[in-house]
N, C-alpha and C positions, 0 to 999 in steps of 0.2 A: 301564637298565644291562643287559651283554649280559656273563656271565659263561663260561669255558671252565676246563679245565684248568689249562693254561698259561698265559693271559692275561686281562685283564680290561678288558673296552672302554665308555666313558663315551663318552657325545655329549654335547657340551657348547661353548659360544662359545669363539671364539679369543677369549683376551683383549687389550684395544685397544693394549697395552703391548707385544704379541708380535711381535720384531722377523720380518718376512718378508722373504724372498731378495731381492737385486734386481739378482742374476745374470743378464744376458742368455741369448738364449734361445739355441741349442745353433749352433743351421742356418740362413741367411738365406731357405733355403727354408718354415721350419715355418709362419711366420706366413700367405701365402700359401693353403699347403695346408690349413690351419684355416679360413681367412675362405673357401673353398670349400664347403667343406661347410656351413658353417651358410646361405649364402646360396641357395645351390639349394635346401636344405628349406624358409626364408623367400618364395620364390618361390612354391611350389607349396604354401606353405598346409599344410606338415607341421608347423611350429611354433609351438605351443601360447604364449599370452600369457605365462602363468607357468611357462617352462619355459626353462631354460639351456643354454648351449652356449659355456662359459668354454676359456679357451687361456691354457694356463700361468700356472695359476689353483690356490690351495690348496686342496685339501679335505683335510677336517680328521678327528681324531679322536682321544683322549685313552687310550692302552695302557699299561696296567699305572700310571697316574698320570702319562706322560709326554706330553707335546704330539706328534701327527705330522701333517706337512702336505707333502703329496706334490703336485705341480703338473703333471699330466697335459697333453700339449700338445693336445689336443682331448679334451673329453668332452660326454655329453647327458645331462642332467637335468630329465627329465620334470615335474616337478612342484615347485616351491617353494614353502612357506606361508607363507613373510613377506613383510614389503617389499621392494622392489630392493634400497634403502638399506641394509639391514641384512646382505647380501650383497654389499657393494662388497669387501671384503678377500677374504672367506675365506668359505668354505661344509662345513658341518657336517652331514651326513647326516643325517635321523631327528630331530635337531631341527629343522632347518630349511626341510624338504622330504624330497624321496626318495631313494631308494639311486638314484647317477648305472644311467641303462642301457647305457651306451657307455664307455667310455675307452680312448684312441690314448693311442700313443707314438711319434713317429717316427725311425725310429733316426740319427742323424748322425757324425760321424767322433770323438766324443769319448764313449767306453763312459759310457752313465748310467743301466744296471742295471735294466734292462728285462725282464731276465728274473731277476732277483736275489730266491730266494726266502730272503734271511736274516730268520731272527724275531726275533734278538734286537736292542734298540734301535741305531739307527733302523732300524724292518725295511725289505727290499728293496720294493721296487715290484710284483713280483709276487705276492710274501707282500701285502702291503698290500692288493691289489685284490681278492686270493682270500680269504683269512681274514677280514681288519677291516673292511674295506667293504663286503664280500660284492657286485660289483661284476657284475651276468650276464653281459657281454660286455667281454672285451680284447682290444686289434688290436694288431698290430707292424709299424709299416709300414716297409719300406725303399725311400724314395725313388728312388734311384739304379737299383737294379736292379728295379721297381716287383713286388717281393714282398710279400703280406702276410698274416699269420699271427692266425687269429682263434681267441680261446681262450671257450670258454663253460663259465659255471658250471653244474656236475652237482647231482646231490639230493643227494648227500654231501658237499655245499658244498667241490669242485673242479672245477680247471679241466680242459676236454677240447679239446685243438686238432679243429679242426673242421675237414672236409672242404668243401672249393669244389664247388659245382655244375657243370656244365656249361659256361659262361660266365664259368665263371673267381669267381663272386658269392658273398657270404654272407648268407643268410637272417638280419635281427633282429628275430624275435618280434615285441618291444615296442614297435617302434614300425614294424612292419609294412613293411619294406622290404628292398631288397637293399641289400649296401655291397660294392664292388667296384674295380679298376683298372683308369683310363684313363689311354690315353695321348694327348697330345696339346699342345695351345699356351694357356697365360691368363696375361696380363700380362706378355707377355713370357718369360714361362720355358717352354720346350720341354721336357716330360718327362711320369712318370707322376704323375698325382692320384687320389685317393681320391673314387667319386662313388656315388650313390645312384640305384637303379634299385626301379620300382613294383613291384607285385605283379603288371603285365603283362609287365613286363619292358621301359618306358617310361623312358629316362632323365630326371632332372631335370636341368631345365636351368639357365645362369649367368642373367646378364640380357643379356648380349653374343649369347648363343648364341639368346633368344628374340627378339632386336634382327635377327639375321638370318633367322631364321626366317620373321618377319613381313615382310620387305624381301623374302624369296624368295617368296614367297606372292604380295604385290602385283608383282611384276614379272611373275610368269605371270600375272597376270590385267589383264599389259597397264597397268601404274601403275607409273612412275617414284617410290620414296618420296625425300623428300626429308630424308637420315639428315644 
């Protein structure tokens, strides 16, 4: 138990009776832009066996005796200690595994409080990441005009918007890589996605983008692939 001033935070299971949303998800673009991300770090071998990367997916956590379940439309969760199974609904910080290192929000045309620091119940999304979860890195991404805003938590456990590099890139510590905006085509949708770049400054790539790669490769060296 993790007590404050003002509030009192339990980790503890969703219990199996706890009705969860089943609200569709905001954007027809979000799901897309989520199965991006986790499959470039799947490729390249960034993604640990026991480690998650759920999309609009509860994580949990019990304030002041009440249930809160926030459904981040991408996050990364280094480290889990149970079974899958026991994380098919909902995921509970500190019991169940680790504080997530990552959590996205992508903004879409219907406000859902992404920058909402209310505390008192049901707190905002940004309270939620900063205070209760103590979450090190949050993004805000807006698809349309491919801006993204990366908030990292300080030692006085707040958020500080962080500066882009050079390249437009954000540095995450924890799991050693750049997160950054591309623009460009997958699956048919032409626009900005959210992708991750090495510590050389190497992007990950889809499986389509390593499909051509290898077809460019063999045609310089005089070999017709037969895709």
């Amino acid at each position: 138990m993790l007590a404050t001033p003002s509030y009192q935070i339990v980790w503890e299971k969703l219990p199996d009776d706890f009705r969860l949303s089943n609200d569709p998800v905001d954007n027809i673009n979000q799901p897309p832009l989520a199965a991006a991300l986790t499959e470039s770090l799947q490729i390249a071998k960034r993604l640990p066996d026991n480690a998650l990367t759920p999309t609009n997916y509860g994580i949990c956590a019990t304030v002041n005796g009440k249930i809160v379940v926030k459904a981040p439309d991408w996050a990364y969760i280094p480290v889990i200690t149970v079974p899958r199974s026991e994380v098919v609904r909902s995921y509970t910080p500190r019991l169940q595994g680790e504080i997530p290192t990552l959590v996205l929000e992508f903004l879409s045309d219907t406000e859902g409080g992404e920058y909402s620091v209310k505390e008192t119940y049901p707190p905002g999304r940004f309270f939620y990441y900063e205070q209760i979860l103590q979450v090190f890195n949050y993004g805000i991404f807006e698809p349309e005009a491919g801006t993204l805003e990366l908030y990292r938590l300080t030692d006085k456990k707040r958020y500080h918007l962080e500066s882009a590099n050079e390249q437009n890139q954000f540095w995450i510590p924890e799991m050693q890589l750049f997160l950054g905006v591309w623009q460009g085509t997958r699956e048919n949708r032409q626009g900005y996605w959210l992708r991750w770049w090495d510590e050389q400054g190497n992007l990950l790539l889809w499986g389509t983008e390593q499909i051509e790669r290898l077809a460019a490769q063999l045609r310089a060296a005089g070999i017709e692939p037969d895709l």
